[in-house]
N, C-alpha and C positions, 0 to 999 in steps of 0.2 A: 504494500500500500504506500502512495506517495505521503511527503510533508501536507501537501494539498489537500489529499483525500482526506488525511488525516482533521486536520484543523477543519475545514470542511462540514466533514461529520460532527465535530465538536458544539460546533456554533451552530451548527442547524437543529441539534439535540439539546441542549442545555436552553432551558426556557427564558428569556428576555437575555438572554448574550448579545455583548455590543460587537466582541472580536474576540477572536486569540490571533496571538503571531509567536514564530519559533524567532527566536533571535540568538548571535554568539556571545562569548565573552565579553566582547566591546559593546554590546548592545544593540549594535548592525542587525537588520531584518536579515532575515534566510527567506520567509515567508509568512504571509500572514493570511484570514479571512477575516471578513471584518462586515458591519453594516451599518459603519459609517465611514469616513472621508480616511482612507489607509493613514495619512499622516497621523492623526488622533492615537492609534492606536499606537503607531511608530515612535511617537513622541513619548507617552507612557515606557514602553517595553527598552526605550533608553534611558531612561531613569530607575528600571528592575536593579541595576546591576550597583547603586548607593543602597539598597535597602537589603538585597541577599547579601553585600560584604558587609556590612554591621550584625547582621543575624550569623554570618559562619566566624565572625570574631565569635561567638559564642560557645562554637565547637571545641573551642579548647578544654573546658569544663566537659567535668567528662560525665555530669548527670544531664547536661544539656542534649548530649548528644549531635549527630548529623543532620543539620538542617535539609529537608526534602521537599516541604513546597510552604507555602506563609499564605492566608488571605488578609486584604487590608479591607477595613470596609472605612467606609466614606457616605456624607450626607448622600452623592450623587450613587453610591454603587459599590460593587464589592471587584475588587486586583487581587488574582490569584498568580502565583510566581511558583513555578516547581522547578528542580533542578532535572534535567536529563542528564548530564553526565558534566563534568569539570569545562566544560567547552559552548555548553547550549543548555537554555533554558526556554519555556514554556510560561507565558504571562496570557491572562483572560481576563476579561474587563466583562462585569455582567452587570443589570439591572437591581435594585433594591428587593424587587419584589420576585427573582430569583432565588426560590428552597436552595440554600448554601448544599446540605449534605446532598441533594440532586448534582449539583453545580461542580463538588467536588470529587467525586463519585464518577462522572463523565472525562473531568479534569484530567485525575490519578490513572484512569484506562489509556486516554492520549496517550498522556507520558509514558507506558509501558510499550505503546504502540511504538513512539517515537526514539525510543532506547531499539528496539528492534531492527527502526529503519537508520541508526546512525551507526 
């Protein structure tokens, strides 16, 4: 299955999703789906990569454990951030009115997809 199909599926299954996009380390899109204007999304998922390195300073403690994905929620919506591997990360931008455990649940299957296809 592609990045596409992937994300794709994502956003078309997960109820009021704005987007996901896969992006690298530097926060550069790979690929995105979205429905709304791609910079929106673009714009967010390069700013994922200030809040997953303040969250894996955490990993040094070792009750904290490995960081693997964080939701932010927000007046506007809930930013979901998962890690694929040291290299690429999974960020989704969804609606208020989005069941979170639906939203994550779709999320966390991506990411296993997306480990597959990397």
């Amino acid at each position: 299955m592609s990045f596409e199909t992937i994300l794709q599926n994502l956003v078309d299954t997960v109820p009021d999703a704005v987007g996901a996009i896969l992006v690298d380390w530097e926060g550069e899109a790979v690929m995105e789906h979205c429905h709304c204007d791609p910079y929106e999304i673009r714009f967010i998922a390069a700013h994922k990569g200030i809040i997953l390195s303040r969250l894996k300073e955490m990993q040094s403690s070792e009750l904290a454990g490995e960081v693997r994905d964080v939701v932010v929620t927000t007046s506007g919506g809930h930013l979901m951030i998962g890690c694929i591997d040291n290299d690429y990360s999974l960020v989704m931008h969804v609606g208020r009115s989005c069941p979170m455990a639906v939203a994550l649940r779709h999320f966390r299957c991506a990411i296993a997809e997306l480990k597959e296809e990397i």
